[in-house]
N, C-alpha and C positions, 0 to 999 in steps of 0.2 A: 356480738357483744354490745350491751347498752352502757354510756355513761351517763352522765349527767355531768353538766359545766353551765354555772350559771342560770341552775333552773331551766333547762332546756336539755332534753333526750336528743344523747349525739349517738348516731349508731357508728360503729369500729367494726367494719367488714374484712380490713384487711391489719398486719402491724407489720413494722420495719422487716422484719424475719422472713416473711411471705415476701414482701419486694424486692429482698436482696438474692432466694430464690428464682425469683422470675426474671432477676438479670441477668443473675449467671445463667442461665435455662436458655435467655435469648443472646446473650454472649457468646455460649458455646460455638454452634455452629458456624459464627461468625468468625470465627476464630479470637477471638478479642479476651479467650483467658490462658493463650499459650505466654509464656513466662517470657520469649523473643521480643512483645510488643511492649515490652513493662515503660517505654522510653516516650514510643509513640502515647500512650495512654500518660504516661506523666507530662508530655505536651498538651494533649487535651485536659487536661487538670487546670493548668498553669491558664488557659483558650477561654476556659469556662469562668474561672478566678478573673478572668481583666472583666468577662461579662458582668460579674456580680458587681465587681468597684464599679463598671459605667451606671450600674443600674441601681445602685446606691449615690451615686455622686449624682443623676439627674433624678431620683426618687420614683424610681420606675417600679411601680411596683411587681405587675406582672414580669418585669424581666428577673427582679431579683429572686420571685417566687420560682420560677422557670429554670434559673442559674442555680439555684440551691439544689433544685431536683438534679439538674446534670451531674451539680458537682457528685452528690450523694452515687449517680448512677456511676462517673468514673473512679470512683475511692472505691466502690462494689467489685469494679471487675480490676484496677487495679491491684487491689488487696488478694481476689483468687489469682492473679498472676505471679504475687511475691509467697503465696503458699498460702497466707495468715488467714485467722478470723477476723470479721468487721468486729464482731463483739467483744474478744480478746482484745484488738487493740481499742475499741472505746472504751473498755472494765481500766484496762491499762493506762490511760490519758485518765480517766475519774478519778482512778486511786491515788492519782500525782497530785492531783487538782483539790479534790475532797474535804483536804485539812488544811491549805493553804489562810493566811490571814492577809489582810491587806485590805486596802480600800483602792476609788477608783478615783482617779486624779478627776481636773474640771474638764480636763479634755476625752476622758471617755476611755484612757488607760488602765489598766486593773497593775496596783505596785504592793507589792508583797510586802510582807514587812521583815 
């Protein structure tokens, strides 16, 4: 798949759907989508989460880009552990969000109205 952003041909080899695939694919054997581990996986949630604030509080970038991946990889196999779809509960958290009004205070808050 070709797009275009900013007048420059960006090729899309893979999309979210494929990667959440190839987690669960490499999760499995691992055992990391039995429903027993949902605690330990909500730890490394929480592991990954202090990474992103350090790597936002010292403007790190590659760590934050890094931290973002993990997190996405643990909400992947978390999410087959509690049963659900990734996409269901993203469609789900949108549809909450979507019509929402408000603006974003000076400090970077978003306050509804």
């Amino acid at each position: 798949m070709t797009i275009t952003h900013d007048n420059q041909e960006v090729f899309m080899t893979e999309n979210l759907n494929t990667f959440v695939d190839k987690i669960e694919l490499w999760g499995k054997p691992k055992g990391l989508l039995e429903n027993s581990n949902k605690l330990a996986q909500l730890a490394k949630l929480l592991e990954e989460s202090g990474e992103l604030a350090s790597g936002v509080l010292k403007n790190n970038v590659p760590l934050q880009k890094d931290s973002i991946g993990d997190i996405f990889v643990v909400l992947t196999l978390l999410t087959a552990q509690l049963g659900f779809n990734l996409q269901d509960c993203v469609e789900l958290a949108y549809n909450e969000i979507k019509d929402r009004k408000g603006k974003t205070s000076k400090d970077g808050s978003f306050i509804r109205e």
